[in-house]
C-alpha positions in Angstrom: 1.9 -1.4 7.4 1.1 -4.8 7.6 0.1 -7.9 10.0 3.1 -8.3 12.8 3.6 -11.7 13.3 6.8 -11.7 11.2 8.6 -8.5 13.3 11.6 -9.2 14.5 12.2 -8.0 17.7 15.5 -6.2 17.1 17.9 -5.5 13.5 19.6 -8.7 12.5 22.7 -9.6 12.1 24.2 -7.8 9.2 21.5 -4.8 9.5 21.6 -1.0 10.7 20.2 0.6 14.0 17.8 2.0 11.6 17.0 -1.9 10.3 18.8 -1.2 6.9 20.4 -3.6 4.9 22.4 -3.5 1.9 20.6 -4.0 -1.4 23.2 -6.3 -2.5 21.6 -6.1 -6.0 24.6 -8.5 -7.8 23.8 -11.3 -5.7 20.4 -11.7 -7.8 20.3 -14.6 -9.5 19.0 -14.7 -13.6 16.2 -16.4 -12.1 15.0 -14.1 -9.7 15.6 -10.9 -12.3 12.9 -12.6 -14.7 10.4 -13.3 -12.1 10.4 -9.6 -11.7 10.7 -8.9 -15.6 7.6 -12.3 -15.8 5.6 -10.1 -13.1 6.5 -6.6 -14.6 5.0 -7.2 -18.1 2.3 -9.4 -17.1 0.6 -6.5 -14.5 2.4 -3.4 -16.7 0.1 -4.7 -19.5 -3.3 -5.4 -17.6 -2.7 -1.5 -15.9 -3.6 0.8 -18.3 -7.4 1.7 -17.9 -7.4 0.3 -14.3 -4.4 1.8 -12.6 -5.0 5.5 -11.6 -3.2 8.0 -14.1 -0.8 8.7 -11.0 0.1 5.3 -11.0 0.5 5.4 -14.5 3.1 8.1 -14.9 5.3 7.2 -12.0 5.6 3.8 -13.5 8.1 5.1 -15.9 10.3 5.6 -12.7 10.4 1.8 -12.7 12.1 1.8 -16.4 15.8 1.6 -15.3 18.9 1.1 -17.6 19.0 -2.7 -17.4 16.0 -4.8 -17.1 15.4 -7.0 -13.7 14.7 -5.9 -10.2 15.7 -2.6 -9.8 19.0 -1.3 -8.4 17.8 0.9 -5.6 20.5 3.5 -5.6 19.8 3.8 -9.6 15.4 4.3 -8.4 16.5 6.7 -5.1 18.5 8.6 -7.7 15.5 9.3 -10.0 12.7 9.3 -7.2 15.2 12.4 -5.2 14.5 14.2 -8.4 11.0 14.1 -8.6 9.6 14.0 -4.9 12.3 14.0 -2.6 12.1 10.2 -1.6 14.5 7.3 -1.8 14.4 3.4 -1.5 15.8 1.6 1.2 16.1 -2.1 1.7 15.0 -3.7 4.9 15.3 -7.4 5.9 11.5 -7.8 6.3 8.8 -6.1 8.1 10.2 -3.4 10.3 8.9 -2.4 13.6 5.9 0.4 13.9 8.3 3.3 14.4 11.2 2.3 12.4 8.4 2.2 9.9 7.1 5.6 10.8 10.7 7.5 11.1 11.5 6.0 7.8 8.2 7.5 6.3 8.2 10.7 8.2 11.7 11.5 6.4 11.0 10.1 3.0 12.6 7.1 3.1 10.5 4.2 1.6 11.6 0.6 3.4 11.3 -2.1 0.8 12.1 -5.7 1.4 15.2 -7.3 -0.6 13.8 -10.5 -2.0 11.5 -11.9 -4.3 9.0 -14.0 -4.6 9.7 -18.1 -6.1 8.3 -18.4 -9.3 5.6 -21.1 -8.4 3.9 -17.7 -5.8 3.3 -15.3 -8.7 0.3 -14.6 -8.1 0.1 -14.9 -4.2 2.8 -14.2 -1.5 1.9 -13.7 2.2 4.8 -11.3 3.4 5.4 -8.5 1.2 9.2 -9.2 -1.2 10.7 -6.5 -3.5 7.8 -6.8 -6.1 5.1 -5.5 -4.0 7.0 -2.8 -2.3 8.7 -1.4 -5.0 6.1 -2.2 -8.4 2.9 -1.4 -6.0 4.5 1.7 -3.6 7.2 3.3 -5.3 5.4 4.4 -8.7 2.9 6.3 -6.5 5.7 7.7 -4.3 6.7 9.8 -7.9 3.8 11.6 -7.5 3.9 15.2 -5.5 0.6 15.3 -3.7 0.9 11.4 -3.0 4.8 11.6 -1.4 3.2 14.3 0.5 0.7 11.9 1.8 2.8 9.5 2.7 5.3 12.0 4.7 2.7 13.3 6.5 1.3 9.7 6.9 4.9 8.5 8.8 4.4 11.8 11.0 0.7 11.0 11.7 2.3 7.4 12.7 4.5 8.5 15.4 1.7 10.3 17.3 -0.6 7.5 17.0 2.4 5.4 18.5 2.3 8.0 21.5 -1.7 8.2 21.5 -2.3 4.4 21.2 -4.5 4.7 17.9 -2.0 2.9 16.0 -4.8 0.2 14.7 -6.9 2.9 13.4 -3.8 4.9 11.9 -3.0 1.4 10.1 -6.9 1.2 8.7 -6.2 4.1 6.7 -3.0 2.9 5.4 -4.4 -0.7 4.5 -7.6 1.4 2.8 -5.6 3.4 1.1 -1.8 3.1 0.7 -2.7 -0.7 0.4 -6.4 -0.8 -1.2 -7.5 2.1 -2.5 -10.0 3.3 -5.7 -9.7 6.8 -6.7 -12.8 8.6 -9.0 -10.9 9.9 -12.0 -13.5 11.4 -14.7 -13.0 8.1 -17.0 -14.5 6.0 -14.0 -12.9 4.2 -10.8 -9.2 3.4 -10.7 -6.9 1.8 -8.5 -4.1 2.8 -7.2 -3.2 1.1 -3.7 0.2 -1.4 -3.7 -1.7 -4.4 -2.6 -3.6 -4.0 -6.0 -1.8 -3.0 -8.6 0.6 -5.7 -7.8 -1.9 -8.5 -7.6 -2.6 -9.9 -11.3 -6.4 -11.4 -9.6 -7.4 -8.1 -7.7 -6.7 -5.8 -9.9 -9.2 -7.2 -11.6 -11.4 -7.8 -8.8 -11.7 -4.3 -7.3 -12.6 -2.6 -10.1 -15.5 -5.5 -12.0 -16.7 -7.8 -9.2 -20.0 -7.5 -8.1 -19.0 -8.6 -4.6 -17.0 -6.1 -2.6 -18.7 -2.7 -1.4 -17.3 0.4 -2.7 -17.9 3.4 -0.7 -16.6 7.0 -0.6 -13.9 8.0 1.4 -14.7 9.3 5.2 -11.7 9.2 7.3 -13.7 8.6 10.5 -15.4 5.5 8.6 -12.2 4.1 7.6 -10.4 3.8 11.0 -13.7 2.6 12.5 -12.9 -0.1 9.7 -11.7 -4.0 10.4 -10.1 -5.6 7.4 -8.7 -8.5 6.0 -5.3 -10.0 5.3 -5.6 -13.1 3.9 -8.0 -12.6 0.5 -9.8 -10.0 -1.7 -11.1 -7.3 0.1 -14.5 -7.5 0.8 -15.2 -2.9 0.9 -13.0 -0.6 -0.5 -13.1 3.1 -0.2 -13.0 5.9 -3.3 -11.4 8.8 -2.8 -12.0 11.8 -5.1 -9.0 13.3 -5.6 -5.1 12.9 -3.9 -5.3 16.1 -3.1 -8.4 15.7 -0.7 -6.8 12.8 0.8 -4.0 14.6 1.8 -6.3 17.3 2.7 -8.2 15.4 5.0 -4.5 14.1 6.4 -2.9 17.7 7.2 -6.1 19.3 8.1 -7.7 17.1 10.8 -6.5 17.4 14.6 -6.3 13.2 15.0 -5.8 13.8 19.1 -10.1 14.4 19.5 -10.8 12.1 16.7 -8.6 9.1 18.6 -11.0 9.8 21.3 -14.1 9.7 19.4 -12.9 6.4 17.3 -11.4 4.6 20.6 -15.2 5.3 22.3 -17.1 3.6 19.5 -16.9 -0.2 18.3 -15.4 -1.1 15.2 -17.3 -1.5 11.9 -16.5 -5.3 10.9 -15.4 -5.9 6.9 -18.3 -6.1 4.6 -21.0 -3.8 6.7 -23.0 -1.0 5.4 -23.7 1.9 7.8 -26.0 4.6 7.7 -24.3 7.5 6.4 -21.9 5.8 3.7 -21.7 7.1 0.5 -22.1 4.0 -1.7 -21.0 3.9 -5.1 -21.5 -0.1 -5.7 -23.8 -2.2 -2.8 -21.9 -6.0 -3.4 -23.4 -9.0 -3.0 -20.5 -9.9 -0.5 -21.1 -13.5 -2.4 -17.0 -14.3 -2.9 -16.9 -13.9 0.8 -19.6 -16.5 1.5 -18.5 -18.7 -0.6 -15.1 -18.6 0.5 -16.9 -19.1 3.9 -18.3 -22.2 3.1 -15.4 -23.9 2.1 
């Protein structure tokens, strides 16, 4: 999930009732195939000791028989082996429960363009690099695609419960932004970083951002930030106890709870938090002085 201001309001011309669009993968041009192949090696190499070992292994499910942006029919093919899931192209950001019926049934929406060469390293709306280099490698993992099914089902009851902006704090915190504990040390593995070249870097080394151990309560109490480095992020232990903590809470009582408190704005420290790293917050005040 992601800000709304882009949603369209109903499928455009040429799409689906399910919003679905044709790939069209031959209408690439060469230049748009090496900004993905420019993109791909450049984060591919910087990965390894920072991406999660998840992430690492499904991002052989990227490696395709020609180079360029993948052919999503080739990648549904491969993901239906592994996990169940497939690819399917979207003409931007989909409403809240298109999104969710798409989840809930394994089907991952990923947009169909790419990014110009002069916004490698920054890109407000999501294109084909994020969704498919930052999501789909997770989505190859078992106890991840779990997560993200149950996820799309959580989503439809917060649509009917009117949580939906503390469903979508979990998703930004962890589909989007999240650290995982592996025994070598903190990893990342959420699509917003492993795509980005700067925090990749950033969420693992800086001495600015909190980093603080999971609680699901915490995170949907949680207000974040769209528009620069994240100023917490939140470590799980394992995938499997974050699907655990998914399948096994009753969200209906803990909507209440979270709906009667206020939220916890970006950069705070409560009591109770587990903290693993107390930043210094100082990238977000500078960035607030300019």
């Amino acid at each position: 999930m992601a800000d709304d201001t882009h949603v369209l309001d109903a499928p455009p011309a040429g799409a689906s009732a399910d919003w679905t669009i044709p790939q069209d993968w031959s209408h690439y041009t060469p230049e748009e195939h090496a900004t993905w192949d420019k993109l791909f090696e450049r984060q591919s190499q910087l990965l390894p000791g920072r991406a999660s070992n998840a992430y690492l292994r499904g991002l052989d499910v990227l490696k395709l028989s020609r180079p360029g942006i993948p052919d999503f029919e080739e990648l549904s093919d491969r993901l239906m082996k592994l996990t169940g899931w497939q690819v399917v192209a979207v003409p931007g950001l989909v409403p809240d429960d298109v999104f969710f019926d798409h989840m809930a049934n394994r089907r991952f929406v990923a947009g169909n363009f790419i990014r110009r060469p002069d916004q490698l390293d920054y890109l407000q709306e999501p294109d084909v690099f994020h969704d498919v280099f930052g999501h789909v490698p997770m989505l190859a993992d078992p106890v991840f695609a779990d997560y993200l099914e149950a996820y799309g089902k959580g989503g439809q009851r917060a649509l009917e419960l009117g949580a939906l902006k503390q469903l979508g704090r979990l998703y930004w915190y962890t589909v989007e932004f999240g650290l995982v504990a592996e025994p070598e040390g903190l990893r990342i593995y959420g699509a917003g970083i492993v795509s980005s070249h700067s925090e990749t870097r950033f969420a693992l080394t800086s001495d600015s951002p909190h980093r603080i151990g999971f609680d699901l309560a915490r995170v949907m109490r949680t207000e974040y930030r769209i528009d620069d480095f994240q100023q917490n992020y939140f470590v799980i232990p394992s995938f499997d106890e974050l699907l655990r903590a998914t399948v096994e809470t009753d969200f209906a009582p803990l909507y209440g709870e979270l709906l009667s408190q206020p939220d916890i704005p970006v950069g705070t420290i409560v009591d109770g938090d587990k903290v693993i790293t107390n930043g210094t917050q100082g990238y977000a005040r500078s960035k607030a002085l300019v």
